[in-house]
C-alpha positions in Angstrom: 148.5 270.0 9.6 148.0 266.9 7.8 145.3 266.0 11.0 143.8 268.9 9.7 143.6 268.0 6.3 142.3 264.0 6.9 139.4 266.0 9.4 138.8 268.2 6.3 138.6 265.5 3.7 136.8 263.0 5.8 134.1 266.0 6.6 134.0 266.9 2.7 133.7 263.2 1.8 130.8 262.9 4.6 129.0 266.0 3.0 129.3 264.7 -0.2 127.8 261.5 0.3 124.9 263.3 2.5 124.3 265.3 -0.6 124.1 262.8 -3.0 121.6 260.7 -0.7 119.7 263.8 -1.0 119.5 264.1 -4.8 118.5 259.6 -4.8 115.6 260.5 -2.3 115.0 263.7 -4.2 114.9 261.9 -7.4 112.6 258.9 -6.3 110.2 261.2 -4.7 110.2 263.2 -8.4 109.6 260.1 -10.1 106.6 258.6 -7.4 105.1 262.2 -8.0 105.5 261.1 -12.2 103.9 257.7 -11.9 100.8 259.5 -9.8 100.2 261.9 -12.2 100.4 259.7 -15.1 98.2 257.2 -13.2 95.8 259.9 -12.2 95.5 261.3 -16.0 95.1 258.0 -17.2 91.8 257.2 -14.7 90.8 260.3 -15.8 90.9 259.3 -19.7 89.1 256.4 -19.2 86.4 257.7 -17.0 85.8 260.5 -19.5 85.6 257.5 -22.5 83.3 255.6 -20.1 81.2 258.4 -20.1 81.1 259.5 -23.5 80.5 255.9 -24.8 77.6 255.4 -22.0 76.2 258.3 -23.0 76.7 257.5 -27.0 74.6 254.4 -25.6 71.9 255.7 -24.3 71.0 258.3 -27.0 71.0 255.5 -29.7 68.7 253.4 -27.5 66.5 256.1 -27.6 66.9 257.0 -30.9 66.2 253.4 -31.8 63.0 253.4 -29.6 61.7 256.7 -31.4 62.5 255.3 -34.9 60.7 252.4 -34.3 57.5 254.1 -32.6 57.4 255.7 -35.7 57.9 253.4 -38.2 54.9 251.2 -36.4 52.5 253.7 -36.0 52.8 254.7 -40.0 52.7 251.1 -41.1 49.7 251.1 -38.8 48.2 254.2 -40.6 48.6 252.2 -44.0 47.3 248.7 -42.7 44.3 251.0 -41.3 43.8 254.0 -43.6 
């Protein structure tokens, strides 16, 4: 009986220790998936700035370019008219 019992306690400690190596690679695969989606939100964030601030860019060019166009061709009107 007490065969029986070391067989049963050394196949209870084996499962046991089978388990928790389960829940460590469980756990590191949880927290790769973490640091990716964190990562991935973060390119995202910054692409979406990028854009916004290229875009804020390009429309005060513009703006800039229309302003002045205009201002020159009145102060041409007045040197003129």
């Amino acid at each position: 009986m007490a065969h029986r019992l070391q067989q049963s306690s050394a196949a209870f400690e084996e499962a046991l220790a089978e388990q928790m190596e389960a829940e460590r690679r469980r756990a590191e695969e949880l927290r790769r998936r973490a640091v990716r989606r964190s990562q991935t939100r973060r390119r995202r964030r910054v692409r979406r700035r990028g854009n916004a601030r290229f875009i804020a860019l390009v429309v005060i060019l513009v703006a800039t370019a229309v302003l002045v166009t205009i201002g020159m061709f009145q102060l041409l009107f007045l040197v003129m008219g």
